[in-house]
C-alpha positions in Angstrom: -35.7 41.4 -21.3 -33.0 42.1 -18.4 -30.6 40.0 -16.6 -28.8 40.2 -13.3 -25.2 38.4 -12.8 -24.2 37.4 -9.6 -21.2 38.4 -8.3 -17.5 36.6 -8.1 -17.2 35.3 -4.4 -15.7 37.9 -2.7 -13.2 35.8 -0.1 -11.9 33.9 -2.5 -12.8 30.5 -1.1 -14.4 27.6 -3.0 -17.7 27.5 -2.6 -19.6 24.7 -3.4 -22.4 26.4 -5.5 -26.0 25.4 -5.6 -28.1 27.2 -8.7 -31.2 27.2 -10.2 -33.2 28.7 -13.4 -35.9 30.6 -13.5 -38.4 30.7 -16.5 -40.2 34.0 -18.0 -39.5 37.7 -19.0 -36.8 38.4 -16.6 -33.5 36.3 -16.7 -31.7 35.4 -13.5 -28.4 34.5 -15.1 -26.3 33.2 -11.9 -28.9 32.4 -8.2 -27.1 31.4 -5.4 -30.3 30.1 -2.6 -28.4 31.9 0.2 -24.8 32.6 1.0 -22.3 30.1 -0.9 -22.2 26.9 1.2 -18.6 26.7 2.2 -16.2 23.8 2.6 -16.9 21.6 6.3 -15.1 21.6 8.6 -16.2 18.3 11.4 -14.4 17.4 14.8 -15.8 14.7 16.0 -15.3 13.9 20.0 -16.2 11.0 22.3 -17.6 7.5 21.4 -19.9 7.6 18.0 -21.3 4.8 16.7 -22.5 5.8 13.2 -20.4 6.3 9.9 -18.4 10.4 10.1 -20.0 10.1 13.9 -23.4 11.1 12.2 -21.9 14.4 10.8 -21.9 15.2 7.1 -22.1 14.6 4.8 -18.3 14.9 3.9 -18.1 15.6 0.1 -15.4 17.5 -1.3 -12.9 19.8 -0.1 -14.0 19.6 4.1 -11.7 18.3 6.4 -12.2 15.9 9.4 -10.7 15.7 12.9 -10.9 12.5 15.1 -10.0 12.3 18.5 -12.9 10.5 19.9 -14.0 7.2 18.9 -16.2 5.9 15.7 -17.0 2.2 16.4 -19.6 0.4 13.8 -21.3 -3.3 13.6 -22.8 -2.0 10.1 -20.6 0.4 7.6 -18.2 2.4 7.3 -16.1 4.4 10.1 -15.4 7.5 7.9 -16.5 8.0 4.1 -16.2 10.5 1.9 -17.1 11.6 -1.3 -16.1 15.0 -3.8 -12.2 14.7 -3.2 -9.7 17.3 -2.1 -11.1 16.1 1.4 -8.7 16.2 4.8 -9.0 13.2 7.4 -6.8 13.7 10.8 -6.8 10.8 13.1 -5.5 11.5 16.4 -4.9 10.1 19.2 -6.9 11.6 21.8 -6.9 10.6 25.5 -8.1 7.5 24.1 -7.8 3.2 25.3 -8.1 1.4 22.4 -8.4 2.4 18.9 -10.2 5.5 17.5 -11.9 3.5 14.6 -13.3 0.3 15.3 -15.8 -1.8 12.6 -16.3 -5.0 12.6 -18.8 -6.9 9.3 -18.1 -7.8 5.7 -16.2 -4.5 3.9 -16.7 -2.5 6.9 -13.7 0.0 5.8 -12.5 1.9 8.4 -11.7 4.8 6.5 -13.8 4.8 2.6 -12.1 7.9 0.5 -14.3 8.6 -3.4 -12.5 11.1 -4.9 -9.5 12.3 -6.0 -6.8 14.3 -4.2 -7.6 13.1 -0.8 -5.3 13.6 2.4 -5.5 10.7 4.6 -3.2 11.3 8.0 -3.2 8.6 11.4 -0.9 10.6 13.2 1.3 9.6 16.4 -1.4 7.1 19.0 -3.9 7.4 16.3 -5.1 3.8 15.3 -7.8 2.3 12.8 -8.6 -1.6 13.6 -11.2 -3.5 11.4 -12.3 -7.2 11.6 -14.4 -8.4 8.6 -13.8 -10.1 5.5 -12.8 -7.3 2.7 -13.0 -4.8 5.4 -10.1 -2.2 4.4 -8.3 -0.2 6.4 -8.3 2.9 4.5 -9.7 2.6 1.1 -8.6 5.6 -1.1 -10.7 5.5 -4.5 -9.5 7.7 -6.5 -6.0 9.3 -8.1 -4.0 11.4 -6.6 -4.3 10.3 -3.0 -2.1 10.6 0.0 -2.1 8.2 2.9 0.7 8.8 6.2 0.8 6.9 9.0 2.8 8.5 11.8 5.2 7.0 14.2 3.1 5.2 17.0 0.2 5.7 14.6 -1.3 1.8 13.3 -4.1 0.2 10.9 -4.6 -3.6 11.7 -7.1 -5.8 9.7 -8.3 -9.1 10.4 -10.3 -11.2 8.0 -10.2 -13.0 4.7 -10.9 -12.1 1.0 -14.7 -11.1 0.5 -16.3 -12.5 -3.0 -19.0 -10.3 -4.5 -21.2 -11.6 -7.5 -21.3 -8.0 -8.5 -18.0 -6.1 -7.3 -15.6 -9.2 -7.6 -13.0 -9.7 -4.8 -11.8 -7.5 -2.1 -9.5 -8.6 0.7 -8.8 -7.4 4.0 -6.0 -4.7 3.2 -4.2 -2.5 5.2 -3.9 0.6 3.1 -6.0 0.1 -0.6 -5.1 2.8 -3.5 -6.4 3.0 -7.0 -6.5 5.0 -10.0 -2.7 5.8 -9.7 -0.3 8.4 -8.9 -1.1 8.1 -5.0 1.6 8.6 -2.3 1.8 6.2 0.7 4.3 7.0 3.8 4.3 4.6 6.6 6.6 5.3 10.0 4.2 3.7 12.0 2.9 0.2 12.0 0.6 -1.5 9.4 -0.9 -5.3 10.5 -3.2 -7.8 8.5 -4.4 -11.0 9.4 -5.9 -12.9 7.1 -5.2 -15.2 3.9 -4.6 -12.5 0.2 -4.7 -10.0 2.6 -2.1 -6.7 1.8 -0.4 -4.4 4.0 -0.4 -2.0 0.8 -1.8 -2.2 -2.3 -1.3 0.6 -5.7 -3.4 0.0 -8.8 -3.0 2.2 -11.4 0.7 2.9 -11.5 2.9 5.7 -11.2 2.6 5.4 -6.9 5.2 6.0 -4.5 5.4 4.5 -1.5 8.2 4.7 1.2 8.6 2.9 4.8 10.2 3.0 7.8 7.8 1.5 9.8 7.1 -1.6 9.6 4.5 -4.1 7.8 3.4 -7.1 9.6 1.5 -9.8 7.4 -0.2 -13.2 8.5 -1.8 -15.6 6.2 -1.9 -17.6 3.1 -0.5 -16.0 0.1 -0.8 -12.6 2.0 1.8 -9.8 0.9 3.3 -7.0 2.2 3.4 -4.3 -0.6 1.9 -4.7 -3.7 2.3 -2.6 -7.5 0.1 -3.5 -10.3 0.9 -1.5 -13.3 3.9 0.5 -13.7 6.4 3.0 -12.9 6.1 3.1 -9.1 8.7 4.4 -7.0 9.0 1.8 -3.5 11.3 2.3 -1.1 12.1 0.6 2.2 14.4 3.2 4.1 16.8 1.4 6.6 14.2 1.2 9.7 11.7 -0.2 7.5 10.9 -3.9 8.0 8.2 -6.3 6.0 7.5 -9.4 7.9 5.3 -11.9 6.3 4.3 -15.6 7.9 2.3 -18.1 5.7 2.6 -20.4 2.8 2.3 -18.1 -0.5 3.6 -15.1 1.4 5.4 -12.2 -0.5 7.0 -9.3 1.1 6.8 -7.2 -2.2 4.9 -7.7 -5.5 4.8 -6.3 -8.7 2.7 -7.2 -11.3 1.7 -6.1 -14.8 -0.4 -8.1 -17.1 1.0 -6.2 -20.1 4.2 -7.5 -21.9 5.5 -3.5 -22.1 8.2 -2.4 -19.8 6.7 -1.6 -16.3 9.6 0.4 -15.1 9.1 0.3 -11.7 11.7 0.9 -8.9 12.3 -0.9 -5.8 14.5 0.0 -2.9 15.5 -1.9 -0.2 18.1 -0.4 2.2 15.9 -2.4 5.4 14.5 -5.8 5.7 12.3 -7.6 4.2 11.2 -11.6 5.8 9.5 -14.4 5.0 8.2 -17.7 6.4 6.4 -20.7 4.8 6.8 -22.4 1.6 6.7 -21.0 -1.3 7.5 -17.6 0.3 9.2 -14.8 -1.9 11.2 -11.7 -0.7 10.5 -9.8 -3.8 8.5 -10.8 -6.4 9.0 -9.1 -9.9 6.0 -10.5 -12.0 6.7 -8.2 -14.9 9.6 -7.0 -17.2 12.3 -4.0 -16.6 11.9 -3.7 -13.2 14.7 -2.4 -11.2 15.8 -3.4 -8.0 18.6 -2.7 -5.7 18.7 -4.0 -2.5 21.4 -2.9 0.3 19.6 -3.6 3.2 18.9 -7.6 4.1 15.8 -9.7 2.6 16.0 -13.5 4.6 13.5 -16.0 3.6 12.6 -19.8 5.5 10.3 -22.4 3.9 11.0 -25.3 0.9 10.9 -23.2 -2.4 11.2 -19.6 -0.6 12.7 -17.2 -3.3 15.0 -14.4 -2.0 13.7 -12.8 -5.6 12.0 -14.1 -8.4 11.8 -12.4 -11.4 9.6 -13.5 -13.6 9.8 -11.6 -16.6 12.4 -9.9 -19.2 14.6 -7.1 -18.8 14.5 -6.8 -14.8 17.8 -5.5 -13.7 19.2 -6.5 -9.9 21.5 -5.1 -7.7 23.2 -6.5 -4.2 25.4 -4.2 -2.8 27.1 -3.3 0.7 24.8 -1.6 3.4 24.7 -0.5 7.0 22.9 -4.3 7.9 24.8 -7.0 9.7 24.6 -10.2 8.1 23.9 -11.2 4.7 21.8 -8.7 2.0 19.6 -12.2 0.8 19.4 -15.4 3.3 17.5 -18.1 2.6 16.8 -21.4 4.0 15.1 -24.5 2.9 15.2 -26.8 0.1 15.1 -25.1 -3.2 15.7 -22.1 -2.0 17.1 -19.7 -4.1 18.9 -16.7 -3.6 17.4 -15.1 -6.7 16.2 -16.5 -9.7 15.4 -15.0 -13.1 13.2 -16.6 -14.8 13.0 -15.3 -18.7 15.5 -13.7 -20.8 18.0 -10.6 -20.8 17.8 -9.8 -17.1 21.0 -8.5 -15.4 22.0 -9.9 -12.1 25.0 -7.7 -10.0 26.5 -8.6 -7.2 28.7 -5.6 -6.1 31.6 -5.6 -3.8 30.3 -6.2 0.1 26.9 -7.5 -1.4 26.7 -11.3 -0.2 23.8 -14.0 -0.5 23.7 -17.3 1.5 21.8 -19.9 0.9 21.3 -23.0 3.2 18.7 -25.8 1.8 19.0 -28.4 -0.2 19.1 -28.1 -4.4 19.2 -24.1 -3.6 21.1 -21.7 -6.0 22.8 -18.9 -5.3 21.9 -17.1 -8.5 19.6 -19.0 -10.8 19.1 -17.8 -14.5 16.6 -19.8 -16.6 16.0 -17.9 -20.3 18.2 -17.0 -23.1 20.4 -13.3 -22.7 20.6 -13.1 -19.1 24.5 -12.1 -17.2 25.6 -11.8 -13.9 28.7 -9.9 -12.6 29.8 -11.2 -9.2 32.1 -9.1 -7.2 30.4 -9.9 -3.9 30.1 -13.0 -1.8 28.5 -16.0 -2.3 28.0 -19.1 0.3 26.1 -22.4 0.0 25.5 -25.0 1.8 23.2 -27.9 1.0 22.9 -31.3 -1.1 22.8 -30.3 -4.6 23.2 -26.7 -3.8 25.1 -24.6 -6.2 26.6 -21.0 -6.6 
């Protein structure tokens, strides 16, 4: 009996191999049907109106350049499958946005995989209206999502209920399976109640801006963690507006009663409108958060920071800002309020919080173990308000 071995690929590019086996007295060990089939590379110009712009299909390791338009009634703008694939998003010579999709979970960009490099860059622009229709939807670890300056994903619609794959809302960037890296210096816009401008499942994300995150609706939110030890920062352009009853600029959540560990920075701003609105919402023990830049809340009830949870440490100091670091008005309004036991609250020198409602704290510590050290500023104003 003999046998044949095919040879190492020469170039020393990945090839994305196709074999099969042959049967009988001679032994094909290694068949490739023709020459290796290479990683993709697609450009896709002027005005499609099918998913990849009928190219593809796009699974693993190809890249993809837009600088025409994809617009879609039915599906998905771009998707991908395989990881380790490259999506560019430019702007073109274009009016209007490059993806457009309008239906029920019509994502504009759908990433399967791992490793997957997501870029709008400056003018480049993703729009979706739909409910559950996502922006960019990376599913998978290890992903990495920029927008550019000038560059913009807007969403409009509400949270989508499937029988089968449970809820999905109208988000503006969507990561899961952890340790994915989001960078916004352009603009990200939902419209739509539960909607998010960013959401990380999975933990151990990092995500910086300094652009800006625009929210509308009912118990919409800016940023949002789930699971621990992510890395957030909002640099000092960075800005998180958010109007609607329920409305949080940032979230962090962990259903586990271990230490999450996450880190929040906030040397911009970060405002809300509506009752009930939080700044920050820490809904999960030994978070850390310092905050030198300006959070301002308005609405009855509307937390500068809520921490709900043990062990969450919180610091106000000085920063380049005018005005106060927390601001909030309306009745029961607190500045920040810990809610559990053995959090630490600092107020450092040139940190300040005002607070202007009715029954509103300053500083509010329910639980057992918790201390503050004030060496910063504190001004009230308000029946029943307190320091």
């Amino acid at each position: 009996m003999t046998g044949l071995n095919c040879s190492d690929n020469p170039t020393g590019s990945l090839p994305k191999y196709r074999h099969v086996a042959l049967l009988g007295t001679t032994v094909v060990v290694c068949l490739s049907l023709a020459e290796p089939v290479f990683a993709d590379n697609f450009i896709i110009t002027g005005d499609q109106t099918t998913t990849n712009g009928g190219e593809g299909p796009i699974n693993g390791n190809d890249s993809v350049t837009l600088n025409g338009t994809i617009t879609t009634t039915t599906g998905y703008g771009i998707s991908t499958t395989g990881g380790s694939n490259k999506i560019s998003i430019e702007t073109g010579t274009l009016d209007g946005s490059n993806i457009t999709t309008s239906g029920a979970g019509a994502h504009g960009i759908y990433n399967k995989g791992k490793s997957n490099e997501t870029t709008i860059e400056s003018g480049g622009s993703i729009e979706t209206t739909g409910i559950g229709a996502i922006g960019v939807f990376n599913e998978g670890g290890g992903n990495t999502t920029t927008v550019e300056v000038e560059g913009s994903i807007s969403t409009k619609g509400d949270q989508y209920q499937d029988q089968q794959d449970g809820k999905w809302y109208s988000d503006g960037i969507h990561n899961t399976g952890g340790n994915n890296t989001t960078d916004v210096s352009g603009t990200v816009t939902t419209r739509g109640n539960s909607a998010r401008g960013i959401f990380n499942a999975g933990g151990s994300n990092t995500t910086t801006l300094s652009g800006s995150i625009i929210i509308e609706g009912k118990n919409a939110k800016g940023i949002v963690n789930n699971r621990d030890n992510n890395e957030t920062t909002i640099t000092e352009t960075g800005s998180i507006k958010t109007t609607g009853t329920g409305s949080l600029g940032i979230r962090q959540i962990y259903d586990a009663e271990t230490l999450t560990e996450n880190i929040l920075t906030v040397e911009g701003s970060i405002s809300t409108k509506g009752k009930n609105a939080r700044g920050i919402y820490n809904e999960a023990n030994g978070n850390k958060t310092t905050v030198s830049g300006s959070i301002s809340t308005e609405g009855e009830i509307a937390y500068g920071i809520y921490n709900f949870g043990d062990s969450n440490t919180t610091t106000i100091s000085a920063g380049t800002l005018d005005g106060s670091n927390i601001t909030t008005s309306g009745a029961g309004a607190h500045g920040i309020y810990n809610n559990g036991n053995n959090n630490k609250t600092i107020l450092a020198v040139g940190g300040s919080i005002v607070t202007t409602g009715d029954s509103a704290y300053s500083i509010y510590d329910k639980g057992t173990g918790n201390t503050t050290t004030l060496s910063g500023s504190i001004i009230i104003e308000g029946k029943n308000a307190k320091g």
